[in-house]
C-alpha positions in Angstrom: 4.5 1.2 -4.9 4.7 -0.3 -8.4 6.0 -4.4 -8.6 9.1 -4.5 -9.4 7.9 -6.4 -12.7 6.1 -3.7 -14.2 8.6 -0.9 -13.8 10.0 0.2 -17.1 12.2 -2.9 -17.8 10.2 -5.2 -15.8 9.2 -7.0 -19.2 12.5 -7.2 -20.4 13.0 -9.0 -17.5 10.6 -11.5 -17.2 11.2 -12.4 -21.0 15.7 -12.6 -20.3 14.3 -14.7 -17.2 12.1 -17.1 -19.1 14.5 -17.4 -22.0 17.1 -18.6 -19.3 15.0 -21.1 -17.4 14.0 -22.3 -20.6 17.3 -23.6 -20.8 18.1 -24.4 -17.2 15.2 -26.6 -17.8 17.2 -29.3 -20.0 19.7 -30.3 -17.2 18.0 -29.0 -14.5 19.7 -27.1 -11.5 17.0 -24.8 -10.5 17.7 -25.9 -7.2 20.9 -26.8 -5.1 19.6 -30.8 -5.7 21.2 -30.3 -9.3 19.6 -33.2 -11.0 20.9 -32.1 -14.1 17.5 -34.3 -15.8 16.3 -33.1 -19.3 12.6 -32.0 -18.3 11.8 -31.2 -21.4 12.5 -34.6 -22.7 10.1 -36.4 -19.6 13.1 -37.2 -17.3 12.6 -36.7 -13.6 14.4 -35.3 -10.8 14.0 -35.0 -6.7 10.6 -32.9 -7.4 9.3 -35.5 -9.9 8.3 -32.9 -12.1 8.2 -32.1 -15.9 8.1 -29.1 -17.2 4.0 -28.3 -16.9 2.8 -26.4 -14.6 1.1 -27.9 -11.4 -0.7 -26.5 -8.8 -3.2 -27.7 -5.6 -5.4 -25.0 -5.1 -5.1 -21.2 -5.4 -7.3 -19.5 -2.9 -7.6 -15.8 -0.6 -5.3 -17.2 2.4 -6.0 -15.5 5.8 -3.1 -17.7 7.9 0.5 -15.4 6.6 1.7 -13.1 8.3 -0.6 -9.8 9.0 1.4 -7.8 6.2 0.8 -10.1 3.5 -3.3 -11.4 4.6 -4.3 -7.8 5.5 -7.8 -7.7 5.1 -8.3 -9.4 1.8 -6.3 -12.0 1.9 -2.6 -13.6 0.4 -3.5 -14.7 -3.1 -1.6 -17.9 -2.5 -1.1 -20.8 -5.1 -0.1 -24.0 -3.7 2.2 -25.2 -6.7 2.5 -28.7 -6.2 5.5 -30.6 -5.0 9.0 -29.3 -3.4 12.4 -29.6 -3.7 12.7 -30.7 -0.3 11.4 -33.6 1.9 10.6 -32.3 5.3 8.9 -35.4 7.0 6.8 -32.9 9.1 5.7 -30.7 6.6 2.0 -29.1 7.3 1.5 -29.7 3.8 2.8 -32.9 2.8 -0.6 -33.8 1.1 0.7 -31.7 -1.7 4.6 -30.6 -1.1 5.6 -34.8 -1.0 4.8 -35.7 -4.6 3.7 -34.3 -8.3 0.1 -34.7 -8.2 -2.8 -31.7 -8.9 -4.0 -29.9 -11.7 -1.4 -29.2 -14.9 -1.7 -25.6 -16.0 -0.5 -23.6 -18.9 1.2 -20.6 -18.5 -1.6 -18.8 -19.9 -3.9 -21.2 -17.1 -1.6 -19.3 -14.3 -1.9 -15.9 -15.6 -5.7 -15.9 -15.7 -5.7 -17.5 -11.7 -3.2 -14.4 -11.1 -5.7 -12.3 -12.5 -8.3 -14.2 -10.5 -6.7 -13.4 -7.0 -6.3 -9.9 -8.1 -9.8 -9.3 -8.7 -10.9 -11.3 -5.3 -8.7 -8.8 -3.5 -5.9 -10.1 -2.4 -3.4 -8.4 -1.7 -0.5 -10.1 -3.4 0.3 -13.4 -5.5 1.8 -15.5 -3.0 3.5 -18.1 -4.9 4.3 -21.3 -2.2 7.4 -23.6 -3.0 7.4 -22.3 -7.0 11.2 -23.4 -6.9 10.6 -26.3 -9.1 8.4 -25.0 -11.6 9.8 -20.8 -12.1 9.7 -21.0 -15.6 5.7 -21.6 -16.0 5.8 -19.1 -13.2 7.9 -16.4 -15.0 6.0 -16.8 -18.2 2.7 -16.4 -16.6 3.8 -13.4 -14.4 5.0 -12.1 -18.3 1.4 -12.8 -19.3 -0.3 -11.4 -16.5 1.7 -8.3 -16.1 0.1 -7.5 -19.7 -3.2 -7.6 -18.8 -3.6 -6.0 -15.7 -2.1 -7.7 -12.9 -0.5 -4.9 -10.4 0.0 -6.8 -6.9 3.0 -7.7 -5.3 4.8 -10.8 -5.9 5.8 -12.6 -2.9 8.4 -15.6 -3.5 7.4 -18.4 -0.2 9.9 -21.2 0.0 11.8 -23.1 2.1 15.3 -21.6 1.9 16.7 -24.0 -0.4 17.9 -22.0 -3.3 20.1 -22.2 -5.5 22.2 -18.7 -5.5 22.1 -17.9 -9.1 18.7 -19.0 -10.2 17.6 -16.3 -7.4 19.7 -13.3 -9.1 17.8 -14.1 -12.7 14.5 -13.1 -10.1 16.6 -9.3 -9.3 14.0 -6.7 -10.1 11.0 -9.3 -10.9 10.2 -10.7 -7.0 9.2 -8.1 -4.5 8.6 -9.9 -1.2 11.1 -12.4 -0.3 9.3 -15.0 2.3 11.8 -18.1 2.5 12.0 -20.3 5.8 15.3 -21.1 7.6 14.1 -24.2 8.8 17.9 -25.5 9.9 21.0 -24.0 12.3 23.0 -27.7 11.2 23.3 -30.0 8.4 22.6 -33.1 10.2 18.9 -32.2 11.3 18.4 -30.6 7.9 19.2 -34.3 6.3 17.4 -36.6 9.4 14.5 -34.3 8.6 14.4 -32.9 5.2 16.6 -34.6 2.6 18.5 -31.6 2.5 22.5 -32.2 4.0 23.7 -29.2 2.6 20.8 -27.0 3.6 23.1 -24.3 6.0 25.1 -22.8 3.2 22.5 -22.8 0.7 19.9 -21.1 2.7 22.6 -18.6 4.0 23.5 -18.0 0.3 20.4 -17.6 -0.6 19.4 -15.2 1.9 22.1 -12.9 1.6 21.0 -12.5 -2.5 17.4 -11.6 -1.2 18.2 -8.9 1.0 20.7 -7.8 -1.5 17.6 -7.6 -3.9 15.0 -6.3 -2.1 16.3 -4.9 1.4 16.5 -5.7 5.0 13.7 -3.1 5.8 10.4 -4.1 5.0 8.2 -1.6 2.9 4.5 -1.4 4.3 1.9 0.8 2.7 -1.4 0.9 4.9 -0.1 -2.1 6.8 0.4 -4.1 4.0 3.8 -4.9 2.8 5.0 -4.2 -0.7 8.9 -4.9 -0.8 11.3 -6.7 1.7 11.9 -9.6 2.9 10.6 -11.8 5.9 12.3 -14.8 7.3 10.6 -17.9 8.7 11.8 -20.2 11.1 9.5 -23.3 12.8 11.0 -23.7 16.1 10.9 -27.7 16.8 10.7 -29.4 19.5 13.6 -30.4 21.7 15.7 -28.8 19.2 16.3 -25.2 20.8 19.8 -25.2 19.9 19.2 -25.5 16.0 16.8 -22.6 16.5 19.6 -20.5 18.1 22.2 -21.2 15.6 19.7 -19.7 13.1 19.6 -16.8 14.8 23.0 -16.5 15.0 23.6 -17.2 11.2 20.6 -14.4 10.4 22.4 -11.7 12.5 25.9 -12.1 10.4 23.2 -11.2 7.4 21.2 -8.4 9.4 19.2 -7.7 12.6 17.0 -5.1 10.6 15.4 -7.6 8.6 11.8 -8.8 9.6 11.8 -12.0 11.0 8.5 -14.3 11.7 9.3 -17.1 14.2 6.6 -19.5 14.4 4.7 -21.5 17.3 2.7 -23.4 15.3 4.5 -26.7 14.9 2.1 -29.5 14.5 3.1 -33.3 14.6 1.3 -35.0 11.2 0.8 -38.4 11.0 4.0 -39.5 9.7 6.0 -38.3 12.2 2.9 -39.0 15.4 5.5 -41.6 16.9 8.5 -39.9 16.4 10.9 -39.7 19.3 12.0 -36.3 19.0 9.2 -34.5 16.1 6.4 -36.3 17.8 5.1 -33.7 20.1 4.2 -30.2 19.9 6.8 -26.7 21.2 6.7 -25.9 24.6 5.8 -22.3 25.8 9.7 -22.2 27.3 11.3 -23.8 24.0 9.1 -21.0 22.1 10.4 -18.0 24.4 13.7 -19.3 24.9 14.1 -18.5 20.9 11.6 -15.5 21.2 14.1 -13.8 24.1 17.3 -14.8 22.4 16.4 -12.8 19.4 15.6 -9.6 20.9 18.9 -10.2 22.9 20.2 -10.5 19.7 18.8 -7.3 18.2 16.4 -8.2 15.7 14.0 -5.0 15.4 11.3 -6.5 13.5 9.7 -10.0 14.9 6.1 -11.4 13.8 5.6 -13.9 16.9 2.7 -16.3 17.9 1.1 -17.9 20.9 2.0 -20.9 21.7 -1.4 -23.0 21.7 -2.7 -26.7 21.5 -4.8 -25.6 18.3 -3.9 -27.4 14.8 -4.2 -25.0 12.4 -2.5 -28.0 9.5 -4.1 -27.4 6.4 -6.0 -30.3 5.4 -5.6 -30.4 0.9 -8.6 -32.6 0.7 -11.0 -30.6 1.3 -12.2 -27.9 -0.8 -11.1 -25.0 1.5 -7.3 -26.6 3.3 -7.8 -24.1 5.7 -10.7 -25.2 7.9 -10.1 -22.4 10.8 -11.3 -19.6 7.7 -14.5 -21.6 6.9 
């Protein structure tokens, strides 16, 4: 399949796109926070961002789901910072403050390129909510001068509606977490008290864009979109409310419930974050869905192994080394 941003208005696009975040930019709303800061003038908002670019590290990352790693690799680029809070975030190193290397758009095309020509698969673009302009116009960029993967949008469900329908036609692979069944965990643990609706909205626009049936193409995935959700400990019920919330959307789209759950050092002590998921919390979710009937589940094992990135070292991902 050809991305969506090189069909034959996929430039067009891109260019309407950046000329409209351009302008978002100077009261910002990107996201449901809705600073309304002037970036361009040096204010800041949640994400303590300006309007630079700023990514960690862009690498070949083997840890997504098999349709996006394959055998190459998700061409991932950790942009830096998030517009949300979670206090048990696996990559808090980066996602908790605006620190990394500052990019032009120009910078981002050529590390597009870069990924390209490793073999990855895709560009897998992790929390870009914050910074979609520089993203856009380096997409625009890169689009001209070769680039001819998929696009895969990773985030963690906190959009903002209508900032998602300027991306119609331009993101191919929707891959946004719904962390949270209730508001009140979403703001204990996230910063986020009116995650729900936001994520639901949100949702509903990206299988309205690109489908609740995930395209594959020799077992790698080329349109659709896949839904995450980190089952917590001791909190089963949030877990199951998500489900229910994804089934008013659809039961056809793919859906990646994850085992993985790691406590990090911030949250070592907490009462109810501070340990890792059972095998029966795990299943009990696992089970409920295919009651449910969802047709398309990536699962895991449920393990003692840490597989939390670690953004100090060279390679984050010390289980590929």
């Amino acid at each position: 399949m050809t991305p969506g941003y090189l069909s034959p208005r996929g430039a067009e696009k891109l260019r309407k796109a950046a000329e409209t975040l351009a302008g978002v930019m100077t009261s910002c709303v990107l996201c449901p926070h809705r600073c309304r800061v002037d970036r361009t003038a040096g204010e800041r908002g949640f994400c303590d961002l300006g309007v630079r670019l700023m990514i960690d590290s862009a690498l070949p990352h083997h840890g997504e789901e098999p349709v996006l790693s394959g055998h190459g690799g998700a061409g991932t680029i950790f942009f830096s910072s998030c517009n949300m809070r979670c206090i048990y975030c696996q990559n808090w190193q980066i996602s908790h403050h605006a620190a990394g290397k500052t990019l032009g758009s120009a910078d981002l095309s050529l590390v597009m390129s870069d990924l390209q020509g490793s073999g990855c698969h895709n560009i897998d673009a992790v929390t870009p909510t914050p910074q979609l302009l520089g993203l856009i116009e380096a997409l625009l960029d890169a689009s001209q001068k070769g680039l001819s993967i998929p696009l895969v949008y990773n985030c963690g469900g906190y959009e903002n509606r209508d900032i998602l329908g300027l991306l119609d036609g331009i993101i191919d692979i929707y891959l946004p977490d719904f962390k949270y069944g209730n508001d009140r965990d979403a703001q204990a643990f996230s910063g986020a008290g009116d995650y729900v609706a936001h994520a639901a909205a949100a949702i509903r626009e990206m299988v309205r864009q690109a489908g609740d049936s995930l395209e594959v193409e020799d077992g790698i995935a080329q349109k659709g979109v896949i839904i995450r959700h980190l089952v917590l400990p001791g909190r089963v019920e949030n877990s199951l409310e998500v489900l229910r919330i994804i089934k008013g959307i659809s039961t056809s789209v793919s859906l990646s419930i994850m085992a993985q759950y790691t406590p990090v050092p911030a949250v070592a002590n907490h009462p109810v974050l501070g340990r890792r998921v059972t095998k029966e919390e795990y299943e009990t979710v696992v089970d409920t869905a295919l009651d449910m009937g969802f047709e398309n589940l990536f699962v895991q094992d449920v393990s003692d192994s840490s597989i939390v990135p670690d953004f100090d070292r060279d390679h984050p991902f010390r289980w590929d080394e």
